[in-house]
N, C-alpha and C positions, 0 to 999 in steps of 0.2 A: 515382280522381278522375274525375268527370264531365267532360265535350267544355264545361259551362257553365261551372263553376268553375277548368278550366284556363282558359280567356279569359281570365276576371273576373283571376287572377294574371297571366296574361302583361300585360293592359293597364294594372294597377296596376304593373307595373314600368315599362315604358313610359314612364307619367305620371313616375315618378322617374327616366327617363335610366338605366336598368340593362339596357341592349343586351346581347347574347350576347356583340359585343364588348370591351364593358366588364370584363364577368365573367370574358369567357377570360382578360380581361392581368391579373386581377386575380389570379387561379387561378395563371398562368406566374407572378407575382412572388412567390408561395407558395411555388411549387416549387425558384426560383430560391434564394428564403430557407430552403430545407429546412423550411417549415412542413406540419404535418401539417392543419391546418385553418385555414383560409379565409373568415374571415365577409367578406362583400361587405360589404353595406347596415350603415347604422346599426343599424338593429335587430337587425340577426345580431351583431353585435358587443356588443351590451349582452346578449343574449340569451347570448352565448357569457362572456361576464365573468359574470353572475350565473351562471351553470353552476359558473364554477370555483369564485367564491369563495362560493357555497351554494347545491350543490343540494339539498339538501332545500325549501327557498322557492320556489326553481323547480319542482320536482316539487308544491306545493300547489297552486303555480300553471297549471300544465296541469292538473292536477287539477278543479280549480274551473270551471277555462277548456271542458272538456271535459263538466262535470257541467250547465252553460248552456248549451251547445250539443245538448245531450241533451236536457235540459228544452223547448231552442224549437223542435226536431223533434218531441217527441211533443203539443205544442201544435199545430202548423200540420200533423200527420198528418189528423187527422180535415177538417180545410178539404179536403185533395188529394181525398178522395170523394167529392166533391160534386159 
């Protein structure tokens, strides 16, 4: 991960109130609960429910996720030469 795209996450958490302290207590109440994983944020949580109850949906879905991402790098590659 780039020095840019760490920022851009750390300050997107920021913006949602997800402090290192946050996440530690959120981590220790895991631990606490004998839980092996820990979604913080809402999106980790949905993200972690659709894992269980189908990953294959999910696995299209980074799939697809990752085949766009693909596609808008080798789009915006030829701009970086210029």
């Amino acid at each position: 991960m780039n020095e840019e795209a760490r920022k851009q996450m750390v300050a997107f958490y920021q913006r949602r109130n997800y402090t290192p302290d946050r996440v530690a207590e959120n981590i220790l109440k895991a631990i606490h609960r004998n839980r092996a994983v820990a979604p913080i944020s809402p999106e980790a949580w949905v993200l972690y429910i659709l894992k269980r109850l189908s990953p294959g949906l999910l696995a299209w879905i980074n799939r697809t996720m990752e085949e766009q991402g693909r596609k808008r790098v080798e789009r915006a590659a030829p701009q970086i030469g210029r």
